[in-house]
C-alpha positions, -999 to 999 in steps of 0.1 A, spaced: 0 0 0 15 35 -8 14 63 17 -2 94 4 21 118 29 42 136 6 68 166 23 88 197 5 120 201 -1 114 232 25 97 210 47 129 182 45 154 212 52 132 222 80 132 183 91 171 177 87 178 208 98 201 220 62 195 247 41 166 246 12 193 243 -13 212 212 1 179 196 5 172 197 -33 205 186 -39 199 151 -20 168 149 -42 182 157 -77 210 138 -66 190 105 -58 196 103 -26 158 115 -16 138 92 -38 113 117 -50 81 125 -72 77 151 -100 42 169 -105 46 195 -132 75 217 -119 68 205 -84 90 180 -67 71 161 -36 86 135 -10 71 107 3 70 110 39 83 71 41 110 76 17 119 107 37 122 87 71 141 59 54 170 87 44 167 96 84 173 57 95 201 48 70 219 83 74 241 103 97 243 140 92 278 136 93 278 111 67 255 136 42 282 164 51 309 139 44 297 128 9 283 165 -8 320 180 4 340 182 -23 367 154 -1 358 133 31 367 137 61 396 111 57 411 123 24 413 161 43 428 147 76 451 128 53 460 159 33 467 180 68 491 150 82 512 151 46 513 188 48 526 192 83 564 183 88 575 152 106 580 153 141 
């Protein structure tokens, strides 16, 4: 059965606490399945709390950066001399 709950993209920034644009971005992206009507983009609310359950905040910072985490603590530890 589908749910009929659909949510913003204002209403998802307002839910993960990011900015409007960054919220459209995980939708045109893929990462937010999504639904088109016309020139308006709609969530469903289930889709929406999947994204919640299988991400971290940290991990949606981590992957729109342009490097991770790992590859700019990597980049700090080559540029600093040796000890």
């Amino acid at each position: 059965m589908y749910s009929t709950d659909f949510v913003t993209g204002k209403e998802i920034a307002m839910t993960l606490r990011i900015s409007k644009a960054l919220a459209y971005r995980l939708i045109a992206r893929g990462d937010i399945p999504s639904i088109r009507f016309g020139r308006t983009v709609r969530v469903n609310r289930e889709a929406l709390d999947n994204f919640i359950k299988n991400k971290s905040s940290a991990q949606i910072e981590t992957q729109l950066s342009t490097g991770s985490a790992k590859q700019l603590n990597t980049r700090q530890t080559k540029a600093s001399p040796n000890k």
